[in-house]
C-alpha positions in Angstrom: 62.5 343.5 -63.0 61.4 346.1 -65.5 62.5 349.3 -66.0 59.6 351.4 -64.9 59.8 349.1 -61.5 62.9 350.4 -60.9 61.8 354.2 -60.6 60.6 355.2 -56.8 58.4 357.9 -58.6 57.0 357.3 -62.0 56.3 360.2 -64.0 52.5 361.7 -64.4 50.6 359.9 -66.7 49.0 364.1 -67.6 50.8 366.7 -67.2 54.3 367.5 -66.2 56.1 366.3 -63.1 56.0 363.2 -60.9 53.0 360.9 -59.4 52.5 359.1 -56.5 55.3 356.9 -55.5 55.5 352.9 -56.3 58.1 351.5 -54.5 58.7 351.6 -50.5 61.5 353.9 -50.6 59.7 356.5 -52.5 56.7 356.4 -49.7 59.2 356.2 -47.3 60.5 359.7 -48.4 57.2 361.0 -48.9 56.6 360.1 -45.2 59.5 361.7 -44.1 58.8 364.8 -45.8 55.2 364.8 -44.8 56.5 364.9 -40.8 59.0 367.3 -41.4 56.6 369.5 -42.9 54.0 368.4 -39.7 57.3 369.3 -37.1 58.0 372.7 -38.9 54.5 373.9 -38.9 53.5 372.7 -35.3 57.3 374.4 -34.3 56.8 378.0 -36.5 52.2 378.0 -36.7 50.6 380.8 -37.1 51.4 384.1 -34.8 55.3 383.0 -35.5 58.2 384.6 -37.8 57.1 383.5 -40.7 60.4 383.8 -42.0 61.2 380.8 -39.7 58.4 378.5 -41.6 60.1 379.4 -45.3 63.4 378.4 -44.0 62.3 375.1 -42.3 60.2 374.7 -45.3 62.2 375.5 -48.2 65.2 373.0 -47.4 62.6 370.1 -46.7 60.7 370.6 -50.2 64.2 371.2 -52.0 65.4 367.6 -50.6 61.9 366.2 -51.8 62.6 367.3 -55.2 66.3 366.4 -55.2 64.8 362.8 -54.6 61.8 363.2 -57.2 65.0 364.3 -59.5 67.5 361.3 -58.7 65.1 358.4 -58.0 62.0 359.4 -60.7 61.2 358.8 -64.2 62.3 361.8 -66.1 59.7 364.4 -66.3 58.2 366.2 -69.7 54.8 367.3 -70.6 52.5 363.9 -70.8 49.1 364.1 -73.0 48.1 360.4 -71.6 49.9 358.2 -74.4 53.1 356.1 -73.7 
């Protein structure tokens, strides 16, 4: 297996930061993340504290990126090229 195949998120191909994931674990975390986000927001909507949505959001999103950090390529600024 090559390297890049061993990455759950590849860096973007523009830009800075990660793409879409490319193995199972990455879209599994993605998933999990997604529902979280789905649980907090149907838990805290609108008309709620909306303290209560930042602190159900923040730790989910700082996990996500944790993962993005351990398991992705790293990032840097990407014009395109290899």
């Amino acid at each position: 297996m090559d390297i890049e195949r061993k990455y759950w998120f590849p860096a973007k191909r523009f830009g800075w930061g990660w793409g879409l994931p490319v193995r199972w674990q990455g879209w599994a975390c993605l998933i999990v993340y997604v529902a979280g986000v789905a649980l907090v927001l149907h838990c805290f909507g609108p008309g709620r504290e909306p303290g209560l949505r930042v602190a159900g959001l923040g730790p989910l999103t700082l996990a996500l990126f944790v993962m993005f950090w351990l398991k992705g390529e790293r990032p840097g600024w990407r014009w395109g090229g290899k």
